[in-house]
Structure formats: structure tokens, C-alpha cells
matplotlib code that plots the C-alpha trace (Angstrom):
import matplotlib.pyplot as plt

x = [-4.2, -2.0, 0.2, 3.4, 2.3, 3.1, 6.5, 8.3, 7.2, 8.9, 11.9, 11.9, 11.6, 14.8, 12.6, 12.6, 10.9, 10.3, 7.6, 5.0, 3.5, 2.2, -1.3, -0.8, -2.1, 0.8, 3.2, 1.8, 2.3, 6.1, 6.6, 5.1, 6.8, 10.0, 9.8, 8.9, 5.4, 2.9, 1.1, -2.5, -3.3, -6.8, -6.5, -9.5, -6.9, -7.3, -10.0, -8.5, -4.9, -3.8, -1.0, -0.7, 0.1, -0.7, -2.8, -5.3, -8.2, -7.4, -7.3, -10.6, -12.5, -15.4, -14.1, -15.3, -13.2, -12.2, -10.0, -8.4]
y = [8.9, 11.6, 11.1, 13.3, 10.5, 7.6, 9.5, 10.1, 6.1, 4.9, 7.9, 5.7, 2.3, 3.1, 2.3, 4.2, 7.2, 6.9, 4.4, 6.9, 6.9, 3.3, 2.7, 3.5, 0.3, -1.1, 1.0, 0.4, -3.5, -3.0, -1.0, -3.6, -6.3, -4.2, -4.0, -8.0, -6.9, -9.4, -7.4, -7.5, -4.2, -4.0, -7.6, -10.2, -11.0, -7.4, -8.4, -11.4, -9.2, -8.7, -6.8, -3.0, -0.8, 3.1, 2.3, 0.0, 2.7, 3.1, -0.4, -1.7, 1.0, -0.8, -0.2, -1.9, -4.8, -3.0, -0.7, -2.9]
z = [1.8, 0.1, -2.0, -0.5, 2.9, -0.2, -1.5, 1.9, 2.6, -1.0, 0.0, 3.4, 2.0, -0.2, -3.3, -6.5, -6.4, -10.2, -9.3, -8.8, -11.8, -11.2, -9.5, -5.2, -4.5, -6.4, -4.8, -1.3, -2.1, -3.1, 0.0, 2.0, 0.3, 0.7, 4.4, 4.8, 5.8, 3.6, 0.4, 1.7, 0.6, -1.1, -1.6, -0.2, 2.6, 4.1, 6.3, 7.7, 8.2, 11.7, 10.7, 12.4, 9.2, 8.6, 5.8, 7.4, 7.3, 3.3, 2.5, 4.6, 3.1, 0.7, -3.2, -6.4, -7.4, -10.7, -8.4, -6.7]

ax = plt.figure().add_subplot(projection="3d")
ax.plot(x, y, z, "-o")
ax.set_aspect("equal")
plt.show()
């Protein structure tokens, strides 16, 4: 995931770009949330979404629970 890929989404999204400088899995929630999609990202109910979204490879990747 790069972060330029996370701008032109928040540009797309209409949210404030200003939000950057919180944590991506944040701003990948609000985007979600923004576009009526449900905030699954890096949650536990990322395994159990069915929901087609770009960042599906990012979020099912294994992290530690600390950084999610």
C-alpha cells in the first residue's frame, strides 16, 4: 500500500486531505465509512468480510494486534 494510492482515495472520497498525518488504518476506515462500505479494515471482522475492496491483500495480511 502506498501512500500517494491512500491520498488520491481521500482526494476521491472528498475527505480532508489534512488527515494524513493520522495512522492509514484509520484513514482507510473513514474512507470506507465515507463511501457506506463497513470499516473492517484490520479489524477481527476482516476475515469474515465479503466485501470486494482494493485493500483486501493489505488488510488480510497477518500483523500483531498492537498495529492494528
Amino acid at each position: 500500500m502506498q501512500i500517494e494510492e491512500i491520498r488520491k482515495q481521500t482526494k476521491k472520497s472528498g475527505l480532508d486531505t489534512r488527515a494524513l498525518d493520522v495512522p492509514i488504518t484509520a484513514l482507510i476506515r473513514t474512507i470506507h465509512k465515507s463511501d457506506g462500505k463497513p470499516t473492517c479494515f484490520r479489524t477481527d471482522k476482516r476475515w469474515s468480510c465479503s466485501e470486494a475492496c482494493e485493500w483486501a491483500p493489505d488488510c488480510k495480511k497477518l500483523v500483531a494486534a498492537w498495529q492494528r
